[in-house]
C-alpha positions in Angstrom: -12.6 -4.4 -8.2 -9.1 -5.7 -8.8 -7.3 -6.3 -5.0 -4.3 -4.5 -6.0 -5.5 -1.4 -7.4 -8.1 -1.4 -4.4 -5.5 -1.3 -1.9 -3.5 1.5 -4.1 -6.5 3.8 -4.0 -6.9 3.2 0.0 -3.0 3.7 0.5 -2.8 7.2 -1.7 -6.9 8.0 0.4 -5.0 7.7 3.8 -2.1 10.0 2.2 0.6 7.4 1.6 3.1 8.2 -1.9 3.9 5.4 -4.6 7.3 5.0 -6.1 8.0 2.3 -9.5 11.0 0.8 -8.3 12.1 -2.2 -11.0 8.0 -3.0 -12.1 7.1 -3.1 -8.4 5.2 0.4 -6.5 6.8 0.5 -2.9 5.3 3.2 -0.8 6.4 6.2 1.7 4.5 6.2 4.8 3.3 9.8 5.5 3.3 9.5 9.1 7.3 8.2 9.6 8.6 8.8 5.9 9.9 5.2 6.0 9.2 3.3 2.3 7.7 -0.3 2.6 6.3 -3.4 -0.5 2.7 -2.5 -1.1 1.8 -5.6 1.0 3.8 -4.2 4.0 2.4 -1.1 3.8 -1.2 -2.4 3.4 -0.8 -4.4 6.9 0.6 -1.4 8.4 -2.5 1.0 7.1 -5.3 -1.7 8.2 -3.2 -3.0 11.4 -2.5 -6.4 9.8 -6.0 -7.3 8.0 -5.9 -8.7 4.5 -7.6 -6.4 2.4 -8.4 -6.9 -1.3 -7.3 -10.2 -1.3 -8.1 -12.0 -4.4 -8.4 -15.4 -2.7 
């Protein structure tokens, strides 16, 4: 599976909301309503691990 949509599934499964802001998704984190770049908010969900990396 593609990295990116694999770690858009697991950020809307652990409740987190996307927003297309100028052809980029930055999400809202559910638990402090603070918006963060996909990759920020990945590190934050998995408490730093890489996940879906494509390398």
């Amino acid at each position: 599976m593609n990295g990116d949509k694999e770690q858009h599934r697991m950020l809307e499964e652990a409740g987190w909301e996307p927003e297309e802001v100028e052809d980029e998704t930055i999400w809202r984190n559910p638990k402090d309503g603070n918006w963060y770049e996909q990759d920020r908010a990945i590190q934050l969900l998995t408490g730093g691990e890489d996940v879906g990396s494509s390398d």
